[in-house]
C-alpha positions in Angstrom: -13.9 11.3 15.9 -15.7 9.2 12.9 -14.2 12.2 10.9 -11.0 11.6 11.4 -10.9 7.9 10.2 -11.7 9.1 6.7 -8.4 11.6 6.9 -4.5 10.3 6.4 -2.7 10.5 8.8 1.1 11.5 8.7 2.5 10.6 12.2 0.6 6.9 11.9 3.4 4.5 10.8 0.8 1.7 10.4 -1.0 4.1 7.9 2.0 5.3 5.8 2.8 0.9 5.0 -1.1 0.2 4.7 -0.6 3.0 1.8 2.8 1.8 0.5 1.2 -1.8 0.3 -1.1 -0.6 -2.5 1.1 0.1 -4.9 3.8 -2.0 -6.9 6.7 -0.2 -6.4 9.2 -1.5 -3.4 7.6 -0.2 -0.4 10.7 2.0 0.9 10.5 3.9 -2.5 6.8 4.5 -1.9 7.5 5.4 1.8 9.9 7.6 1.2 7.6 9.4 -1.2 5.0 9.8 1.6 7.3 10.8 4.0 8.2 13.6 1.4 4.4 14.6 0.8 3.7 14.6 4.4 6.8 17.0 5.3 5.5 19.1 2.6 2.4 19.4 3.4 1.2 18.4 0.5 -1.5 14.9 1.9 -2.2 17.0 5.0 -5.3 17.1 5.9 -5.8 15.1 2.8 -8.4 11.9 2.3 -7.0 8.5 2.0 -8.6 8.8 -1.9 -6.6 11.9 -2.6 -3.3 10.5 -0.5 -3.5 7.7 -3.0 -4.2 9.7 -6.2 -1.7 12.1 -5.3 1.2 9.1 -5.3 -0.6 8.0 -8.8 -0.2 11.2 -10.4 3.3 11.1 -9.0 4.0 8.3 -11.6 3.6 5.2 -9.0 0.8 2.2 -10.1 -1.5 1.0 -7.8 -2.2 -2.9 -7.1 
């Protein structure tokens, strides 16, 4: 169960804003970003540290 903790986690609203809240852009354009990543697969199964660099590399600047 420790595991898990250390994964994102897609269908936990709470998790998607604690991620949007890093980063400077409005939170509903970062949201929407993670909604898109998630439905692609593309931050599943991922860490929080990858979920992050992945919306950096995406052009977005972290707090």
């Amino acid at each position: 169960m420790d595991r898990d903790k250390k994964y994102f986690n897609c269908s936990q609203k709470h998790e998607i804003n604690y991620l949007a809240g890093k980063f400077l852009e409005p939170k509903d354009i970062i949201v929407a970003k993670i909604v898109e990543l998630c439905k692609n697969k593309t931050i599943h199964y991922s860490t929080h540290e990858e979920a992050e660099q992945l919306l950096i590399k995406s052009g977005f600047t972290k707090k």
